[in-house]
C-alpha distance (Angstrom), angle and dihedral (degrees) to the residues before:
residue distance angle dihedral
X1 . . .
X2 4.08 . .
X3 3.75 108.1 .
X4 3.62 121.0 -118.9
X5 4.27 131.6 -143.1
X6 3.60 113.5 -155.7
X7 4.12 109.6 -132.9
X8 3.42 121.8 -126.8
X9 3.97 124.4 -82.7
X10 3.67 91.0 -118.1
X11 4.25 93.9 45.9
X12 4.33 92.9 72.8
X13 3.75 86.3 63.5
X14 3.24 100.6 44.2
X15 3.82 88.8 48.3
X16 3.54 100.0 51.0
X17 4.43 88.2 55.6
X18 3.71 89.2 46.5
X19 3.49 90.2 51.4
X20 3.73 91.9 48.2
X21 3.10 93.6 48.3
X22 3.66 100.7 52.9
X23 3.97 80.9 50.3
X24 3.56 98.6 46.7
X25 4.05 84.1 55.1
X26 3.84 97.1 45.4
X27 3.87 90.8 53.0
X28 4.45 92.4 45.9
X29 3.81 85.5 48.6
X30 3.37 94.4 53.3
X31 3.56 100.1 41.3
X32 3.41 90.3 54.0
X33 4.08 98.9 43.1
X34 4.07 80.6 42.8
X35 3.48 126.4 -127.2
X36 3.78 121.1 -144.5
X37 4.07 137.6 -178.1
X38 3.49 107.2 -160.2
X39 4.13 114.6 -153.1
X40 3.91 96.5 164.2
X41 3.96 117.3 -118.6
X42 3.43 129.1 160.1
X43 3.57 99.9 -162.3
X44 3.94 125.9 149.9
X45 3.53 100.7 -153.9
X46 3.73 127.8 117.8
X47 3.83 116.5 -170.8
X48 3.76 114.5 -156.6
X49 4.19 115.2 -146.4
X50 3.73 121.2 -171.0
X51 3.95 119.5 -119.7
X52 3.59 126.9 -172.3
X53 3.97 120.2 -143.1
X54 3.75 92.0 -122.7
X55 3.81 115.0 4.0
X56 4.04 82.0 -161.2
X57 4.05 95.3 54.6
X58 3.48 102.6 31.0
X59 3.45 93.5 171.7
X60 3.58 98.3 58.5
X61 4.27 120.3 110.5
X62 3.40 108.6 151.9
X63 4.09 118.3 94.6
X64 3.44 112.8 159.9
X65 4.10 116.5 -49.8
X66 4.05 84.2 -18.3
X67 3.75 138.1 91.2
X68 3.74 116.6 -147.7
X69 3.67 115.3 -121.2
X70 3.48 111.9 167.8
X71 3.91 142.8 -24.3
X72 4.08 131.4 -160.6
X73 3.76 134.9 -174.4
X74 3.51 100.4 -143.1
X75 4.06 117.3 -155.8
X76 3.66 136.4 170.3
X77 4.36 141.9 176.5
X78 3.90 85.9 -119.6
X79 3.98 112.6 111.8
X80 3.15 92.3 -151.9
X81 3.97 98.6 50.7
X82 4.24 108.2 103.2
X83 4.21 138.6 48.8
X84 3.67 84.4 86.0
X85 3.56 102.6 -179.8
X86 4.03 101.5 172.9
X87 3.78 145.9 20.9
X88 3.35 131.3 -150.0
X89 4.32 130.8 -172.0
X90 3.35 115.0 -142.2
X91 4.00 125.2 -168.3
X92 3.56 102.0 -112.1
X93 3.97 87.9 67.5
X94 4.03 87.9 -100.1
X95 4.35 125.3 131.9
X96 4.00 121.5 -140.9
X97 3.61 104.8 -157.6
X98 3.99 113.9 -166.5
X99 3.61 119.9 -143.2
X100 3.81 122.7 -146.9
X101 3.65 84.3 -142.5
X102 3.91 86.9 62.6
X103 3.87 103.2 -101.0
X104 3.87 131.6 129.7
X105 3.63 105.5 -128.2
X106 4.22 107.9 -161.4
X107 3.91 136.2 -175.7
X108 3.36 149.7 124.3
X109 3.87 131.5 -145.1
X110 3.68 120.8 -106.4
X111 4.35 112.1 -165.6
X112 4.20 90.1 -20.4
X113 3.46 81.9 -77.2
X114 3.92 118.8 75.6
X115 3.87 135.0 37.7
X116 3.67 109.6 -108.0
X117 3.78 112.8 -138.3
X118 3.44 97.8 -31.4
X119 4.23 131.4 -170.6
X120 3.42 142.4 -161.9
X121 3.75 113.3 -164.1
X122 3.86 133.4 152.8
X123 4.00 123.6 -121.7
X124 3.50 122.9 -102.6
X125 4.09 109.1 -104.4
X126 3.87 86.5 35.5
X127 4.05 101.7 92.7
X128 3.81 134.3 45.6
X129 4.00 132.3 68.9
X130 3.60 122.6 -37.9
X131 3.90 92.6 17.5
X132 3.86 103.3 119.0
X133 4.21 124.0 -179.2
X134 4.13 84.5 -74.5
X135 3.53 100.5 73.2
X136 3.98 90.8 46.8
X137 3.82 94.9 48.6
X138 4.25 87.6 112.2
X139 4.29 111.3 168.9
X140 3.53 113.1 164.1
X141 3.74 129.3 46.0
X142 4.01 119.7 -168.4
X143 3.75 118.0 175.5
X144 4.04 131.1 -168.9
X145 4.16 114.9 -148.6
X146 3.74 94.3 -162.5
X147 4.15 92.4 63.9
X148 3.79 98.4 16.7
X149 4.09 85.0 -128.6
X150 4.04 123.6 147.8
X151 3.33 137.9 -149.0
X152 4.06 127.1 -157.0
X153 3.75 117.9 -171.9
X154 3.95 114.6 -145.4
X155 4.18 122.9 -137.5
X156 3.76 106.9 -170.1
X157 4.34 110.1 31.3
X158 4.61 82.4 31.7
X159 3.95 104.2 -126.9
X160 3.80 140.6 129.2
X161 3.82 108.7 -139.1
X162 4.07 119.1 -163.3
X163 4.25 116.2 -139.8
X164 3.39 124.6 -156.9
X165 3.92 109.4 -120.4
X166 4.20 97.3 -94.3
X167 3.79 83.7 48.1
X168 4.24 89.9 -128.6
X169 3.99 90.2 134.2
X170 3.54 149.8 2.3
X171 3.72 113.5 -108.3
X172 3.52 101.8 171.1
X173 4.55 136.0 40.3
X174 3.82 131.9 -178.5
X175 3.71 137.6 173.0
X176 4.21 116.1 178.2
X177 3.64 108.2 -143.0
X178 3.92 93.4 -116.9
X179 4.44 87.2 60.4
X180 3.58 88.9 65.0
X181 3.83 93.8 67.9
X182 3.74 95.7 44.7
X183 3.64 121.7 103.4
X184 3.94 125.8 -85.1
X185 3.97 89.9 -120.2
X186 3.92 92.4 28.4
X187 4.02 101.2 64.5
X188 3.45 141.2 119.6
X189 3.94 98.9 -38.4
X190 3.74 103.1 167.4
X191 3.81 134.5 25.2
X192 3.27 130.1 -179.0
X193 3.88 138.2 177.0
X194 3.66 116.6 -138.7
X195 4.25 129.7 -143.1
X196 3.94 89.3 -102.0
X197 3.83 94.6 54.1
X198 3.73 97.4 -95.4
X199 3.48 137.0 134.2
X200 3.73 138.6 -136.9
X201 3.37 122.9 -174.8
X202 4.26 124.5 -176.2
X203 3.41 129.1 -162.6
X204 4.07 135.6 -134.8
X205 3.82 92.7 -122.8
X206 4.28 133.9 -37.1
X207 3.63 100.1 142.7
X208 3.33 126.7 -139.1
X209 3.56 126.1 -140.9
X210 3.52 91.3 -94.5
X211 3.49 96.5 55.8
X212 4.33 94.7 -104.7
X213 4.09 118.9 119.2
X214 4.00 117.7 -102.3
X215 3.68 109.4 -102.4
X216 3.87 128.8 166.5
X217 3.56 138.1 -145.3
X218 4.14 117.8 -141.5
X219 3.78 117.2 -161.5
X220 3.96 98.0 -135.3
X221 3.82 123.6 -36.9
X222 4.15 116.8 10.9
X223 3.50 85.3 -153.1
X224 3.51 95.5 57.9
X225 3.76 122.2 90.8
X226 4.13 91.9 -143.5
X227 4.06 84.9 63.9
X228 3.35 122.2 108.4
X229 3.67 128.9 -174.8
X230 3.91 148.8 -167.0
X231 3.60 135.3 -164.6
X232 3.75 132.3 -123.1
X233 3.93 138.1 163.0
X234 3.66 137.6 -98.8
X235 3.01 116.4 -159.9
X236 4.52 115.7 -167.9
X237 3.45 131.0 -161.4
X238 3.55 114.4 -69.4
X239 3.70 110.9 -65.1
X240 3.99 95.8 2.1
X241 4.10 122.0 113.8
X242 3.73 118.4 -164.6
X243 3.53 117.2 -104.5
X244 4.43 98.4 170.2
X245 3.64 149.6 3.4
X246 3.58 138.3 -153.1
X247 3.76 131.9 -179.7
X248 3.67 113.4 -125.6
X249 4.01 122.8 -153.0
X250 3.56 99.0 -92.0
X251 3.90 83.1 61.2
X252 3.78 101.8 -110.6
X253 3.79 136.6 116.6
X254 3.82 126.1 -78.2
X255 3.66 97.9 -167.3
X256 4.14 119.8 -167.8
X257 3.39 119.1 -145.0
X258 3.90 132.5 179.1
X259 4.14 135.1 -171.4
X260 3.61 129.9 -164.0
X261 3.91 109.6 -166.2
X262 3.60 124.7 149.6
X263 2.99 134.8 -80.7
X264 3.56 97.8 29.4
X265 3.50 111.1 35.4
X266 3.37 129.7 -149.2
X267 3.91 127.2 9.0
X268 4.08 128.4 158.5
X269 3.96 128.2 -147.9
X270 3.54 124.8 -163.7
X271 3.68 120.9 -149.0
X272 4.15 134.4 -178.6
X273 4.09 118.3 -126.2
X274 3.82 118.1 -177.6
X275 3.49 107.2 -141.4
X276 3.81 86.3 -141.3
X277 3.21 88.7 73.7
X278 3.96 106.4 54.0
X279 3.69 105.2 86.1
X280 4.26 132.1 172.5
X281 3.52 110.5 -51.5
X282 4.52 91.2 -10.5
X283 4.05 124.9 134.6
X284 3.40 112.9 -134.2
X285 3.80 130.1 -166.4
X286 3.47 133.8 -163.8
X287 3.87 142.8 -123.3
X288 3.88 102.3 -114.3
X289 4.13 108.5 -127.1
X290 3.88 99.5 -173.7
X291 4.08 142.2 -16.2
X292 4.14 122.0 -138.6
X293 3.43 103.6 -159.1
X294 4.45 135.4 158.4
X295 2.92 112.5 -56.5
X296 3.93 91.5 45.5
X297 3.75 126.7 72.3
X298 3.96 98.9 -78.1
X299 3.79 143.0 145.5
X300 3.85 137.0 137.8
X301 3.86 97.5 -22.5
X302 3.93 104.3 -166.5
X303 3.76 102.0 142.7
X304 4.02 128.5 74.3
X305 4.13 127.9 170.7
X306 4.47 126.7 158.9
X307 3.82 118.9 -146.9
X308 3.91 123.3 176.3
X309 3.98 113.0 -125.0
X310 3.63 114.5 -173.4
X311 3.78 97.0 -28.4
X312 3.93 93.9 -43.3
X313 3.94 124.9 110.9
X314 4.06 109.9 -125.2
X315 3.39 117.8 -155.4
X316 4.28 113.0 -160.9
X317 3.54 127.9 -164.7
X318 3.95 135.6 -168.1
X319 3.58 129.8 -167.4
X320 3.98 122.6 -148.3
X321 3.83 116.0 -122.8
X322 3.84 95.8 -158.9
X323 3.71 81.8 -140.6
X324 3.82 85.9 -77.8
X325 4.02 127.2 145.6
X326 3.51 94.9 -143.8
X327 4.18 98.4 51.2
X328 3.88 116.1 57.4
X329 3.84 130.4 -141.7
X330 4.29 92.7 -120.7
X331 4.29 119.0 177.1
X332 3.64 117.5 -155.8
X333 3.42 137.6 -158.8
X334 3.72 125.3 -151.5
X335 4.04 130.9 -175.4
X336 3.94 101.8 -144.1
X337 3.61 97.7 -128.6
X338 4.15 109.8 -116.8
X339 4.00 116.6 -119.7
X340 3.93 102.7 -121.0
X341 3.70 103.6 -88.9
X342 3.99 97.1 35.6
X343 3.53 117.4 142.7
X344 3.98 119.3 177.0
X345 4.33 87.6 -134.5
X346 3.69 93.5 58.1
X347 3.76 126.1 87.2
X348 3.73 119.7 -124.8
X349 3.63 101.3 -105.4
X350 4.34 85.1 51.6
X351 3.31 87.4 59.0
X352 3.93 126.6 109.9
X353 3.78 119.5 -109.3
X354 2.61 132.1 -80.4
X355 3.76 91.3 36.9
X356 3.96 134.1 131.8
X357 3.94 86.9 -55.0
X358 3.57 83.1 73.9
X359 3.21 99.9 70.0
């Protein structure tokens, strides 16, 4: 018969948080590596599910400078629905979502309740021999009204590719010399095309020396050979990468970042940059707007788009599912809260202090 030591009264305890902890890691690792089970399905349906913002204070709206309005877990049969890594608002009313994986995600919403027409479609370049998961890994989505043109920008093989506006080709590829020394999981995150033509684009990581993320400034089109660029830092709250950008009405940057630190998880802060400020070779920082943190409605926020509805500015946020069970693919819908004096007719600089200026 073996013999047999009883442990200490104190070493079950102490067991059971080790082992939790050793879980809790396994499960972040994987969520953020991504782990997907493939059963193909080509289905088009998106099924909207109502969240609250804190199933414990159901009351509660305010986060921050914004009122919540509304929040969804979106789910659908597809295989290739989740890992959506961007949002963009379009002016019909309609939402691009951009898949990591390399597939448009589309759909409006019908009532608050139902997806309106929606689609699930890959991108061209993302199929076909010798295309493996790094020529789909698509992050940042940046759109111009006037032409109807897109822009995805490209994580693992570093590039910014141009669409034509019914996405059937690519007509248009760029990679900046200073993208092909960032890291496979570090690139080109977010881009985003600003009112006067110009583009900012921000990447996962690449620090700079003093301790901010590379990200560069285009003078019109990347694409374009006649564009010239510079580079600049960003530098998030402590902890935080960006993930998307937005440009609000007053012109300046709504950047989304997100954290995953233990033992918490995930939480998101959003923060305002004036791209006045970012100059050659500069770190900016911005004015943090609002934190989503446990115990509110929160997960792997990646995606970020502004609408107008009925004289208010909307602020929408996805989250990315990594094609995991246990994460979800949520929208959210924010009010930004107006400065006292705000009136949707007046021009920023009429406006009453403190104002979005202010930010």
């Amino acid at each position: 018969m073996l013999g047999f030591h009883a442990a200490p009264r104190y070493a079950a305890p102490m067991l059971f948080r080790l082992r939790r902890s050793l879980l809790l890691i396994a499960l972040l690792v994987l969520s953020v590596g991504g782990l997907r089970y493939v059963q193909h399905n080509n289905s088009q349906n998106i099924a909207l599910q109502p969240l609250p913002l804190d199933p414990q204070r159901p009351a509660m709206k305010t986060v921050g400078g914004l009122t919540f309005l509304n929040a969804w877990q979106l789910n659908s049969d597809n295989s290739d629905f989740g890992g959506i890594s961007a949002l963009m608002a379009l002016k019909d009313g309609r939402f691009i979502g951009l898949s990591d994986a390399g597939t448009l995600i589309g759909f409006g919403l019908k009532n608050n309740s139902i997806a309106d027409h929606p689609f699930i479609a890959p991108l061209p370049g993302t199929t076909g021999p010798n295309i493996g998961f790094e020529d789909r890994d698509s992050e940042g989505i940046a759109h111009d009204p006037a032409t109807g043109q897109f822009w995805i920008s490209y994580e693992a093989k570093h590039a910014i590719r141009r669409f034509n506006p019914s996405f059937s080709r690519i007509d248009g590829k760029f990679t900046a010399r200073e993208m092909l020394g960032w890291a496979s999981n570090s690139g080109a995150e977010t881009i985003v095309r600003l009112p006067n033509g110009r583009f900012a684009v921000f990447s996962e990581g690449n620090d700079m020396r003093d301790g901010s993320y590379m990200a560069l400034m285009f003078s019109g089109d990347p694409v374009e050979p006649g564009s010239s660029y510079f580079t600049f830092g960003y530098r998030p709250p402590e902890g935080y990468k960006a993930t998307d950008a937005a440009v609000l009405p007053n012109e300046k940057l709504l950047i989304l970042n997100r954290r995953i630190a233990f033992p918490h998880g995930f939480s998101a802060k959003l923060t305002v940059v004036d791209p006045a400020d970012i100059a050659r070779g500069q770190t900016v920082r911005g004015k943090l707007l609002a934190t989503l943190a446990s115990p509110l409605l929160v997960d792997n926020m990646e995606g970020l788009a502004i609408t107008q509805e009925n004289g208010r500015t909307i602020i929408w946020m996805i989250s990315d599912n990594n094609f995991n069970a246990w994460q979800r693919t949520i929208l959210m819908k924010f009010a930004l809260t107006p400065p006292k004096g705000y009136s949707p007719t007046k021009k920023p600089e009429a406006m009453v202090a403190p104002g979005f200026d202010s930010l």
